[in-house]
C-alpha positions as CSV (number, residue, x, y, z in Angstrom):
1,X,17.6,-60.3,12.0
2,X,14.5,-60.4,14.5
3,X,11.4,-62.5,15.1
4,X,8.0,-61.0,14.4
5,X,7.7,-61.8,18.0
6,X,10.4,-58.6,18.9
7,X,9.1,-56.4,16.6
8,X,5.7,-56.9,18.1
9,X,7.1,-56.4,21.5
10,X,9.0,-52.9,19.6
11,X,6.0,-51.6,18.6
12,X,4.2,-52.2,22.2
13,X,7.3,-50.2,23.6
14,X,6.6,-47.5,20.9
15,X,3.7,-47.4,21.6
16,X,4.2,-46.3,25.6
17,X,3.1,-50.0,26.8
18,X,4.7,-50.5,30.3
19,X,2.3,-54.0,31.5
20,X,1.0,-56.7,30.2
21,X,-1.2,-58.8,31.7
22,X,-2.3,-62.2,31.3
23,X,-2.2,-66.2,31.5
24,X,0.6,-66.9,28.5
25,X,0.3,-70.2,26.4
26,X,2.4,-72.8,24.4
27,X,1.7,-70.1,21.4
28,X,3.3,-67.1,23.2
29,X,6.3,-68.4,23.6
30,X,8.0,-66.7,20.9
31,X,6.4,-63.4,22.4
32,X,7.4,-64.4,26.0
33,X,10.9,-64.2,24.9
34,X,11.3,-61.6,23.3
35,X,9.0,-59.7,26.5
36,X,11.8,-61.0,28.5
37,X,14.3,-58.8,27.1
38,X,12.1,-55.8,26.9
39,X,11.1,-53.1,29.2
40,X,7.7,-54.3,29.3
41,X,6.4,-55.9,32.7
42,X,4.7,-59.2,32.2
43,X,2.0,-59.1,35.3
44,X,1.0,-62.6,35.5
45,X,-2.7,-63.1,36.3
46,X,-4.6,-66.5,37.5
47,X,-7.3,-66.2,35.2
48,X,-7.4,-64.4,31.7
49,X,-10.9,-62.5,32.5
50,X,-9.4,-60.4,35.2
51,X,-6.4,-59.7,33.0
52,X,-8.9,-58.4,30.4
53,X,-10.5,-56.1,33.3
54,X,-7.2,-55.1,34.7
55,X,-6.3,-54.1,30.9
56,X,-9.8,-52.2,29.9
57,X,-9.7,-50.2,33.9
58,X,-5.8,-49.2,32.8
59,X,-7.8,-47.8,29.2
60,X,-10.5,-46.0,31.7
61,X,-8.3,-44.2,34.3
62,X,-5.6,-43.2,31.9
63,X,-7.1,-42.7,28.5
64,X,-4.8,-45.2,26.9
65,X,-4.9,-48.7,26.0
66,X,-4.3,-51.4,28.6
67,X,-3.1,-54.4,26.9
68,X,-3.7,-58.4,27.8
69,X,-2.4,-61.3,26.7
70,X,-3.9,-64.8,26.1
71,X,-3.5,-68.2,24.5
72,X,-5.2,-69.5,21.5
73,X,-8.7,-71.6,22.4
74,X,-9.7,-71.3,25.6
75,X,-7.9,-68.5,26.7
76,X,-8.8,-66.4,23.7
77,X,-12.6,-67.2,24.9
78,X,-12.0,-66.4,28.9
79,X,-11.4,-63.0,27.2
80,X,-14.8,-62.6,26.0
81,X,-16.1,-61.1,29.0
82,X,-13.5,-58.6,29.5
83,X,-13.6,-57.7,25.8
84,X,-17.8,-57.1,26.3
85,X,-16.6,-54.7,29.3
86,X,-14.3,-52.8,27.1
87,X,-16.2,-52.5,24.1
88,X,-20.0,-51.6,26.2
89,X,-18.0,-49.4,28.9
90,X,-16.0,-47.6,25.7
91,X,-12.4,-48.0,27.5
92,X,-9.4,-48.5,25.0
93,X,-7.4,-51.9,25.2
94,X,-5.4,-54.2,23.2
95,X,-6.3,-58.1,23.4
96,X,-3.2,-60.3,22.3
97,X,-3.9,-64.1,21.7
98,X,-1.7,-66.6,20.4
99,X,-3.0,-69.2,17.8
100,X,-1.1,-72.2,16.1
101,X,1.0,-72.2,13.0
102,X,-0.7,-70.7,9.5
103,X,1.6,-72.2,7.4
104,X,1.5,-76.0,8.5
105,X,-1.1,-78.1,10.9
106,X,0.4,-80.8,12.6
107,X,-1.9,-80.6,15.2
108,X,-4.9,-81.0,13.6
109,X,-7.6,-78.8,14.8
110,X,-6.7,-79.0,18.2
111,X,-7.5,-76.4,20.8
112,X,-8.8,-74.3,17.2
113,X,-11.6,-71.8,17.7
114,X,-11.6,-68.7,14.9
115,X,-11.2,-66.2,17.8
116,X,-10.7,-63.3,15.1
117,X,-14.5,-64.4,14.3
118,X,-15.3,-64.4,17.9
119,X,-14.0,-61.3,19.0
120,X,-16.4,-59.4,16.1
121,X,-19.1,-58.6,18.0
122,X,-17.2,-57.7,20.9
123,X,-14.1,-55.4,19.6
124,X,-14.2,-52.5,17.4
125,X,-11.8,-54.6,15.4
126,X,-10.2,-58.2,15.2
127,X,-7.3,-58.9,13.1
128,X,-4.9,-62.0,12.7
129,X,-1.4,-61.0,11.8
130,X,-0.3,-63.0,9.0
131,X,3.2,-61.3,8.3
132,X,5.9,-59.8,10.4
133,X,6.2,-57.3,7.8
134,X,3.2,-56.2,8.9
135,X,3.4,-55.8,12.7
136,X,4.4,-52.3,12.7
137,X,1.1,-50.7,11.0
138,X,-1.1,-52.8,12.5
139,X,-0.1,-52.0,16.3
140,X,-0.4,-48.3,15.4
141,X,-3.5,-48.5,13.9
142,X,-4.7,-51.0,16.8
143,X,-4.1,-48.3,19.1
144,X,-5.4,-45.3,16.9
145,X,-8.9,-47.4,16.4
146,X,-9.0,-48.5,20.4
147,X,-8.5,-45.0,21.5
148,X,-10.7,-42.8,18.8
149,X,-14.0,-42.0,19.7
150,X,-16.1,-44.2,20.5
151,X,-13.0,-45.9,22.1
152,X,-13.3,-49.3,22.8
153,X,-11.2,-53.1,22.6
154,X,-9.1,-54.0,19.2
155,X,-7.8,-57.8,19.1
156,X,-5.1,-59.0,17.2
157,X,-3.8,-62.4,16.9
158,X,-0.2,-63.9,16.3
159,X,0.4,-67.7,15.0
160,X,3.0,-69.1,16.6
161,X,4.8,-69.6,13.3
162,X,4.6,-65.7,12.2
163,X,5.6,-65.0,15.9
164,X,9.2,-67.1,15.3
165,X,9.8,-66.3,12.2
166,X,13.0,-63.9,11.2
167,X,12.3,-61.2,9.2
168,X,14.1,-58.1,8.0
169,X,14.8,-55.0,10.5
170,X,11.5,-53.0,9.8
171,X,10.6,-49.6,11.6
172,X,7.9,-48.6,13.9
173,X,5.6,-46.7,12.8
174,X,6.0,-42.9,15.0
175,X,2.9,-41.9,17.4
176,X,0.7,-39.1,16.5
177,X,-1.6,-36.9,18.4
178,X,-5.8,-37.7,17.9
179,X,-7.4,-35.1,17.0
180,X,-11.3,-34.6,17.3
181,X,-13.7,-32.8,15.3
182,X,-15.1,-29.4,16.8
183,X,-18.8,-28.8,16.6
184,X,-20.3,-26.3,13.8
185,X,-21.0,-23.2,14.7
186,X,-25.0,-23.6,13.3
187,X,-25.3,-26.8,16.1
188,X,-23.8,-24.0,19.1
189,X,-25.7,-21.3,18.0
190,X,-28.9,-23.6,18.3
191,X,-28.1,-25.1,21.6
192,X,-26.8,-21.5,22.8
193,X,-30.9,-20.6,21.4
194,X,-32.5,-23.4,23.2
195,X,-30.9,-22.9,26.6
196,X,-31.6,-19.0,27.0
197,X,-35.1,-19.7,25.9
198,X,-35.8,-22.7,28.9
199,X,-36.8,-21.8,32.2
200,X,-35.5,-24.7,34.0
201,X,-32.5,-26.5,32.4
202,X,-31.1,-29.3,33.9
203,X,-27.3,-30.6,32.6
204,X,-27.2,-34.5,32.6
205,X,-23.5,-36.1,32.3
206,X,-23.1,-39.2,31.0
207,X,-20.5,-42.2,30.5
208,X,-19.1,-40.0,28.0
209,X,-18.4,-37.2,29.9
210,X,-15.8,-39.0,32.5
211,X,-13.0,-39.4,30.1
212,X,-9.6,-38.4,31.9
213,X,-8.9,-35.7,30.0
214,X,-12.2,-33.8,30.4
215,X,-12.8,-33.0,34.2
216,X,-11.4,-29.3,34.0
217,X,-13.5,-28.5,30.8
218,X,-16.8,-29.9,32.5
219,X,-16.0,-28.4,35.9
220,X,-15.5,-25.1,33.7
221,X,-18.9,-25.8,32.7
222,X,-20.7,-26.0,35.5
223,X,-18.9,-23.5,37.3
224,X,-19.4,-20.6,34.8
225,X,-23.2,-21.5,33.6
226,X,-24.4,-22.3,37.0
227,X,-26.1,-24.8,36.0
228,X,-27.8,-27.3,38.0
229,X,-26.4,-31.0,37.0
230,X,-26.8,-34.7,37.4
231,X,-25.1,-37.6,36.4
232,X,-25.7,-40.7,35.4
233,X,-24.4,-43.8,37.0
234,X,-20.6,-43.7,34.7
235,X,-20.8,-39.6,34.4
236,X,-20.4,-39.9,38.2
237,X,-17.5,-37.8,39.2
238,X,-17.1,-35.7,36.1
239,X,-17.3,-32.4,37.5
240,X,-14.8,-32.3,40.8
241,X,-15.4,-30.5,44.4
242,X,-18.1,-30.2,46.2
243,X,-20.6,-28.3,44.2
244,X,-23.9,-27.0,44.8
245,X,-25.4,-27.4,41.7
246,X,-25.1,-30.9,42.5
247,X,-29.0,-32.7,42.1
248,X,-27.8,-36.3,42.1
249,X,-26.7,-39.8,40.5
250,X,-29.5,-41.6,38.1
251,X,-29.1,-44.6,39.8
252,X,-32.8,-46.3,38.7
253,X,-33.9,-45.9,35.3
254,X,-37.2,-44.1,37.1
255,X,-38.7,-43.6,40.1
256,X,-35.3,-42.4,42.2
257,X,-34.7,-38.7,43.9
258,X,-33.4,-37.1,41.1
259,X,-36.2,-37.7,38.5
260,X,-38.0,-35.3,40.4
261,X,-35.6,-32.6,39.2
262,X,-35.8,-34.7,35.6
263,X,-39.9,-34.1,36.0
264,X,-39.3,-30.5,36.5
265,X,-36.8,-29.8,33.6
266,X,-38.2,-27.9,30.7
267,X,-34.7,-28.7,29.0
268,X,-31.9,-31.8,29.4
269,X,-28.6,-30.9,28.1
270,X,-27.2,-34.3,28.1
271,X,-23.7,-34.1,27.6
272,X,-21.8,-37.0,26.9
273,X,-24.5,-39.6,27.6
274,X,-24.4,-43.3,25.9
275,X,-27.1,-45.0,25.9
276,X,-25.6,-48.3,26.2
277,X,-25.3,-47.3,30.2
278,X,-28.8,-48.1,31.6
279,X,-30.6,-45.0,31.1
280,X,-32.3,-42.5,33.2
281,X,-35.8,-42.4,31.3
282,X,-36.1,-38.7,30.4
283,X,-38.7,-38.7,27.0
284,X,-42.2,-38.4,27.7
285,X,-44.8,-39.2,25.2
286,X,-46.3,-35.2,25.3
287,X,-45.0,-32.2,26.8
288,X,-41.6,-33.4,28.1
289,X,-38.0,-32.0,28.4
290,X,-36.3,-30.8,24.7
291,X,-33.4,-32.9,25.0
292,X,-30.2,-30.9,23.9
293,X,-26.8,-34.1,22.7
294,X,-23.5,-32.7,23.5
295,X,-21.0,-35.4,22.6
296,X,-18.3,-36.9,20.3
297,X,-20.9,-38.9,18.4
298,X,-24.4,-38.2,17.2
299,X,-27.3,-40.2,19.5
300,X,-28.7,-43.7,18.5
301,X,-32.4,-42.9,18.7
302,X,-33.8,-45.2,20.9
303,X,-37.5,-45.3,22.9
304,X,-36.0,-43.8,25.9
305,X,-33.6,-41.3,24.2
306,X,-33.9,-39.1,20.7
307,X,-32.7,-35.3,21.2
308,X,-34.0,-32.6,19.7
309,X,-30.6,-31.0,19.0
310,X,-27.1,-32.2,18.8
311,X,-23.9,-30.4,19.6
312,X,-21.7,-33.1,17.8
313,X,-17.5,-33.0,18.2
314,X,-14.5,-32.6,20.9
315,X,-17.3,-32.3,24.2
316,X,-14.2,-30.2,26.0
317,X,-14.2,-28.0,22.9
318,X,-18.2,-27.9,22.8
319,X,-19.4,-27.3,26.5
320,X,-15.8,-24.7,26.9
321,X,-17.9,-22.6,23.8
322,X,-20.8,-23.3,25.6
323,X,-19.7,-21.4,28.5
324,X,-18.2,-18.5,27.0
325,X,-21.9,-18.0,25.2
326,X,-24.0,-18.5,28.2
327,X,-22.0,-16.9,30.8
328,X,-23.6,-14.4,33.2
329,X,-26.8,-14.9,31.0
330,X,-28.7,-17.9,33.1
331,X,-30.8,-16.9,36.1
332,X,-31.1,-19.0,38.7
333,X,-34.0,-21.6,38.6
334,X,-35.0,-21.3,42.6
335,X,-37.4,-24.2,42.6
336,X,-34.5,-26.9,41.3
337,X,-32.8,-25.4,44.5
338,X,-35.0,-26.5,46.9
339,X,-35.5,-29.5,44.8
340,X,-31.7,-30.3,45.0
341,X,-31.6,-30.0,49.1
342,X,-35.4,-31.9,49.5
343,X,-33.2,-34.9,47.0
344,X,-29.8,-34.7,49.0
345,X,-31.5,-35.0,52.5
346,X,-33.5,-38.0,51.4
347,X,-30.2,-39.2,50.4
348,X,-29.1,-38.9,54.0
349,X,-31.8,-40.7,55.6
350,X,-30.7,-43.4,57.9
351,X,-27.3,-43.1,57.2
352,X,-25.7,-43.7,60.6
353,X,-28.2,-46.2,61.5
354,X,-26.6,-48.7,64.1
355,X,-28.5,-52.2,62.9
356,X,-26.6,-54.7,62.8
357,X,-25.9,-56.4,60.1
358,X,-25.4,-52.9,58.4
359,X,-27.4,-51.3,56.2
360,X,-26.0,-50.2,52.7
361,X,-26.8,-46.8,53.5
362,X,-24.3,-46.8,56.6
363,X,-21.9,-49.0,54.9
364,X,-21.6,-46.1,52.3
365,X,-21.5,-43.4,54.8
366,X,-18.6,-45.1,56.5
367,X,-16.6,-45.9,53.4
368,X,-16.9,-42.2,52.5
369,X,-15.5,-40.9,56.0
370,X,-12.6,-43.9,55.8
371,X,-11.7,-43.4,52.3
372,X,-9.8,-39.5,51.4
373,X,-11.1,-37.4,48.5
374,X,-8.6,-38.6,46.0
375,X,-8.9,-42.9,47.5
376,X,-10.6,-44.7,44.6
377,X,-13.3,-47.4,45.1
378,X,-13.8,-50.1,42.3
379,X,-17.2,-51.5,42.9
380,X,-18.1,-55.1,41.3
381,X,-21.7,-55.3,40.2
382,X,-24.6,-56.0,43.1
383,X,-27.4,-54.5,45.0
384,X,-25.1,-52.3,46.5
385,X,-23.7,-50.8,43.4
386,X,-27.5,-48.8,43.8
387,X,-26.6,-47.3,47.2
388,X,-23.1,-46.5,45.9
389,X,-24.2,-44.8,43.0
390,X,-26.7,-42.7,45.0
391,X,-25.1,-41.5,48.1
392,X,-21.4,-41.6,47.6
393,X,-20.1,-38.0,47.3
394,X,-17.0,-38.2,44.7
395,X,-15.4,-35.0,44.6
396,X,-12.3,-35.7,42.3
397,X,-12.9,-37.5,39.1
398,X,-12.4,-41.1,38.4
399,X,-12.8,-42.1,42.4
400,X,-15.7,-44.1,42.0
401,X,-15.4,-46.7,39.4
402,X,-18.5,-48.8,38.4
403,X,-20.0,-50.3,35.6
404,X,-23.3,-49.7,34.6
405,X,-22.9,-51.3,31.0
406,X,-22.1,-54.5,30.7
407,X,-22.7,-54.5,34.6
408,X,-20.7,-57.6,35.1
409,X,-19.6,-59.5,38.2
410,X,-16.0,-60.2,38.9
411,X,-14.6,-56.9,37.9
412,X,-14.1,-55.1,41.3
413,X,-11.7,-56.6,42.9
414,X,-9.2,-56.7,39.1
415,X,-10.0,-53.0,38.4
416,X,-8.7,-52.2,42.1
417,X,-5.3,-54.2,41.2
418,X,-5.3,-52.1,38.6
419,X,-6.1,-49.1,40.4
420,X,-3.8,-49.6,43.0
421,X,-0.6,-49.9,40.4
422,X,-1.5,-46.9,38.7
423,X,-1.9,-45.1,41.9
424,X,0.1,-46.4,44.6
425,X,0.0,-43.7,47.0
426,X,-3.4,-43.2,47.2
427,X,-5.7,-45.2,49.2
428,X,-7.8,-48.2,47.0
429,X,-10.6,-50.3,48.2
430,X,-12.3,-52.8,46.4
431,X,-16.3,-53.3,47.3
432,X,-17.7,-56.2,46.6
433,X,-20.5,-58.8,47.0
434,X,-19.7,-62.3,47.8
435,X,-20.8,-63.7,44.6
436,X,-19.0,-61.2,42.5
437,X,-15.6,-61.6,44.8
438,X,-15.9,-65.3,44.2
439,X,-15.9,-65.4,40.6
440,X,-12.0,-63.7,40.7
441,X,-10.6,-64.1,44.2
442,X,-8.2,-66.4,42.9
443,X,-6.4,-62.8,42.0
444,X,-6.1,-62.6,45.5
445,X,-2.9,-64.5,45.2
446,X,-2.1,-61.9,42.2
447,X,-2.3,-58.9,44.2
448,X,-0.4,-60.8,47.3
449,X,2.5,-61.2,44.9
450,X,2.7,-57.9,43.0
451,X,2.7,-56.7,46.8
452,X,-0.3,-54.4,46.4
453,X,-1.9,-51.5,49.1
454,X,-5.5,-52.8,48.4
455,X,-8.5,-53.3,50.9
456,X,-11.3,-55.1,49.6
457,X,-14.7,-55.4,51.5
458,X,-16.8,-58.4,50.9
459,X,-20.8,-57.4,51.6
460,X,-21.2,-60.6,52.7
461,X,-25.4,-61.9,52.5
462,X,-24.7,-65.2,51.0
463,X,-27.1,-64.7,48.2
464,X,-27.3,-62.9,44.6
465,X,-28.6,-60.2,46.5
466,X,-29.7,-57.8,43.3
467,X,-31.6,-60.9,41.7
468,X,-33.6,-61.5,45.2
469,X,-34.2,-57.3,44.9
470,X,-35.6,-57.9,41.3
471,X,-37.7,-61.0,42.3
472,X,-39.3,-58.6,44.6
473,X,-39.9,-55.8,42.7
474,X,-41.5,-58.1,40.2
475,X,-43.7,-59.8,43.4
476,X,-42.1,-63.2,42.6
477,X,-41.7,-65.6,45.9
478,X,-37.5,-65.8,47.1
479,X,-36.1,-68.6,45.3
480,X,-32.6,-70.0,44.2
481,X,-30.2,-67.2,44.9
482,X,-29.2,-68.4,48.2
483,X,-25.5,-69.8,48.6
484,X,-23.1,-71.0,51.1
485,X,-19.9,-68.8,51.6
486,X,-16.1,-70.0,53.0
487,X,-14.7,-67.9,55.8
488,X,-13.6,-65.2,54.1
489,X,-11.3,-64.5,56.8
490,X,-9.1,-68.0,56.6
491,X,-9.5,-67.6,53.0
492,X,-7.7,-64.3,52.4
493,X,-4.7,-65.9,55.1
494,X,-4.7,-68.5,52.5
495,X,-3.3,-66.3,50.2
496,X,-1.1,-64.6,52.2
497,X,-3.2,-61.6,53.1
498,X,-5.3,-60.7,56.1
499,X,-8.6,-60.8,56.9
500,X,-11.0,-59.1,59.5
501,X,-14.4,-59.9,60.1
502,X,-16.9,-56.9,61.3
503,X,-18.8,-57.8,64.5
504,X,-20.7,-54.5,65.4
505,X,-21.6,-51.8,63.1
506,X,-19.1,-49.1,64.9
507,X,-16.5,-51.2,63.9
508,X,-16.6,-50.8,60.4
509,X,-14.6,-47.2,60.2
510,X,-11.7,-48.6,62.9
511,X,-11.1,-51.7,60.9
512,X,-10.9,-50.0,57.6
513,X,-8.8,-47.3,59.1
514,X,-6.5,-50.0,60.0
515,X,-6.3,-52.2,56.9
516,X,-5.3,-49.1,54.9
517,X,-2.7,-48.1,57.6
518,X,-1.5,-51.7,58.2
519,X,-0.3,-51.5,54.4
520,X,-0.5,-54.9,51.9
521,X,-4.0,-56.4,51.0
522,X,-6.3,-56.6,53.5
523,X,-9.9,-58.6,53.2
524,X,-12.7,-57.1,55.6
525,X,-15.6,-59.7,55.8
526,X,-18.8,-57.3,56.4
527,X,-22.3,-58.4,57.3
528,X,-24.7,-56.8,55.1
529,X,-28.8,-56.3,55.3
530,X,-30.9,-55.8,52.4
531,X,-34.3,-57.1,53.2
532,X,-35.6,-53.6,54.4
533,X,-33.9,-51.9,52.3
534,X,-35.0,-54.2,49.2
535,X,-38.4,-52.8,50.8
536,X,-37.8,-49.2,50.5
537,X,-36.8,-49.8,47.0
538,X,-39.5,-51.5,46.4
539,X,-41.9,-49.4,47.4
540,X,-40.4,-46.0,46.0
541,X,-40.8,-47.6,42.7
542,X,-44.3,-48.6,43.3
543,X,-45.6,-45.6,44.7
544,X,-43.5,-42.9,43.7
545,X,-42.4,-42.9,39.5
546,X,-43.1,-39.3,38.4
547,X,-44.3,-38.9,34.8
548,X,-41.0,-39.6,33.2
549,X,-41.8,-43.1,30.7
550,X,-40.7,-43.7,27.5
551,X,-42.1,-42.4,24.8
């Protein structure tokens, strides 16, 4: 005889699950038990949101389904964030949260929220176990619905009482391969049609398009067609190497370098794009770009996005019969390659500046020398996730990880944990602003413990420095986004780890140099300056939008 808690735990372990992470309760102890005795790692976390990050960035960087664990109540809801990351940023996981007994109530309604209800808005689905008997189908199809297209969180939540009780030996349910659709023929021939008829095409990659498993078919793409390409903030990275075709990263919905080459496009083939990322605006209300939608899913027509064609099925499938069609049979749009050396030069501009405190243009340039072509940086969510996007060259995929969905703070520094497990021999840094390191740098002590190769930088301006950019843009006066910060330094000792404190802008490269070589997790307080760039921002915006609104 088993519990229902070890034949969950068997179907995890069928299911390839190596880690789980998260805060256990009083209802998991059936589950804890029988973790003990399996080959599953319990990665103990000091907060249940990060755990949810750690589990949806495991789901990003290798296709499949990061799990978490949480109580019932309040640590089903300190979930909620992590779930809204997952289900916006479409990265499979599996939420696991305890609840009391079904079958009797001796405590009342104690510590009772319906988290199945809850979790509805912010899973693709939410299910309370209410049988042993029924553990095996429901993990396999919890993990066939988180990892089909769109992919995405799925919740499922074990009473204590169905956790301990005994129950019959019952088989797992075997694994099988997903398989995606391929696109009709008619939908090829017509995008084949509308690209040979454009004069100056212009490929944009999305979210979509930075799944694992499609770099070489996208790369393929590019490659072959020669066409020229950007991306959008989460398609950054997509196509590896250093390319020439290379125009850009969206990083502003208007008004930034590349939307010259957007202004210039007679055609956007937008391959893999989700409109739930903060969009480049690319519809005009006369005259603009035909908009050609290579993806898994057909488009949600919105004001700012509704394509005139759409290539629907396996993208790899559609953009490697793409190729095969168009190859050789593009010429070579001349202006878009002076356009694309006019953009990358402006992107250049005062990038080894020596002000002090640094500028985010210099802070990325020196991260990018520091950090190898294969190191990974996790950025939280601030005003320098604009510069990031914008002027850090990635040239293997998945080596810039941001979030431009939910665009939360207090995800950086988890998904470089979680980056730096998967990955231990490459080099991981963590970049983020104060306020977003604050609201999880109690993982610090996390990442001290699991003995972690992790270097996080803290931008440090003591302020909600994208809010005072936006209060700016929008002419209001500064106002209640300044804060007080602890020395970051002592604090990271605290925990066990060290800390360095940038005095001079041409120490930044040293210091970094020398947390990744001195090994363990290393905190690197860096003085940051926004005001002038906040200007420059300000005024390309004002004084610069091409033609490119909604529709």
């Amino acid at each position: 005889m088993q519990k229902g808690s070890d034949l969950l735990v068997k179907a995890l372990e069928n299911e390839g699950v190596d880690r789980i992470f998260g805060v256990p309760g009083e209802e998991n102890l059936d589950f804890l038990e029988s973790l003990r005795n399996s080959k599953i790692e319990l990665v103990l976390t000091r907060h249940e949101q990060a755990a949810a990050f750690m589990a949806a960035t495991h789901g990003r960087l290798t296709g499949r389904p990061g799990v978490c664990l949480a109580t019932l109540g309040p640590g089903a809801l300190n979930f909620s964030t992590g779930a809204a990351y997952a289900h916006l940023g479409a990265w499979p996981m599996i939420l696991i949260t305890g609840q009391k007994a079904v079958m009797s109530a001796k405590q009342a309604r104690f510590q009772i929220v319906d988290i199945v209800a809850s979790m509805k808005p912010l899973t693709k689905m939410t299910r309370q176990i209410v049988s042993p008997a029924s553990i095996p189908a429901m993990v396999r199809d919890a993990f066939r619905v988180a990892m089909e297209e769109r992919p995405g969180p799925v919740h499922l939540e074990l009473p204590e009482d169905i956790a301990g009780e005994e129950v019959e030996d019952i088989p797992v349910i075997p694994v099988h391969a997903l398989e995606r659709p391929i696109a009709a023929p008619a939908a090829l021939d017509r995008a084949e049609a509308a690209i040979l008829a454009a004069k100056r095409p212009l490929v944009m990659i999305g979210a979509a398009g930075s799944r694992p498993w499609l770099t070489e078919a996208l790369s393929a793409f590019v490659a072959r067609t020669r066409l020229p390409f950007f991306n959008t903030q989460m398609g950054k990275g997509a196509v590896t190497g250093g390319s020439n075709l290379y125009m850009g990263t969206a990083a502003l919905s208007e008004g930034d370098y590349v939307h010259e080459a957007v202004a210039r496009a007679d055609l956007i083939i937008a391959i893999g794009h989700d409109t739930v990322e903060k969009p480049p605006f690319l519809m005009k209300s006369s005259g603009g770009p035909k908009i050609i939608h290579i993806s898994f899913q057909s488009a949600t027509v919105e004001q700012v996005y509704h394509p005139d064609i759409e290539v629907l099925g396996d993208i790899g499938a559609s953009v490697d019969a793409l190729a095969e069609r168009l190859e050789g049979r593009l010429a070579t749009d001349e202006g878009m390659t002076g356009l694309r050396q006019k953009i990358l030069a402006r992107l250049n501009d005062r990038s080894e500046e020596d002000r002090f405190p640094i500028t985010p243009q210099r802070i990325v340039h020196d991260v990018r020398q520091a950090v190898p072509d294969d190191g990974i940086v996790c950025l939280d969510n601030g005003m320098y996730k604009i510069w990031f996007a914008r002027n850090y060259r990635t040239h293997v995929a998945n080596t810039l990880l941001l979030d431009n969905a939910l665009a939360t703070m207090g995800a950086g520094l988890p998904s470089a944990m979680m980056a730096a497990m998967l990955y231990p021999q490459r080099r991981v840094m963590a970049v983020c602003g104060d306020g977003g390191f604050m609201m999880n740098s109690q993982e610090m002590e996390t990442a001290v413990r699991l003995g972690l190769n992790l270097v996080v930088v803290i931008l440090n301006d003591s302020a909600y420095g994208m809010i005072r950019w936006k209060q700016a843009v929008d002419g209001f006066e500064d106002f209640g986004m300044r804060f007080g910060n602890p020395d970051f330094v002592k604090y990271a000792e605290a925990y066990g780890a060290k800390g360095s404190r940038v005095t001079a802008v041409e120490e930044l490269v040293p210091m970094i140099e020398a947390a990744f070589s001195g090994g363990g997790v290393h905190v690197l307080d860096v003085p940051i300056d926004y005001s002038e760039n906040t200007r420059v921002l300000v005024d390309e915006l004002r004084n610069r939008t091409p033609d490119v609104g909604c529709a």
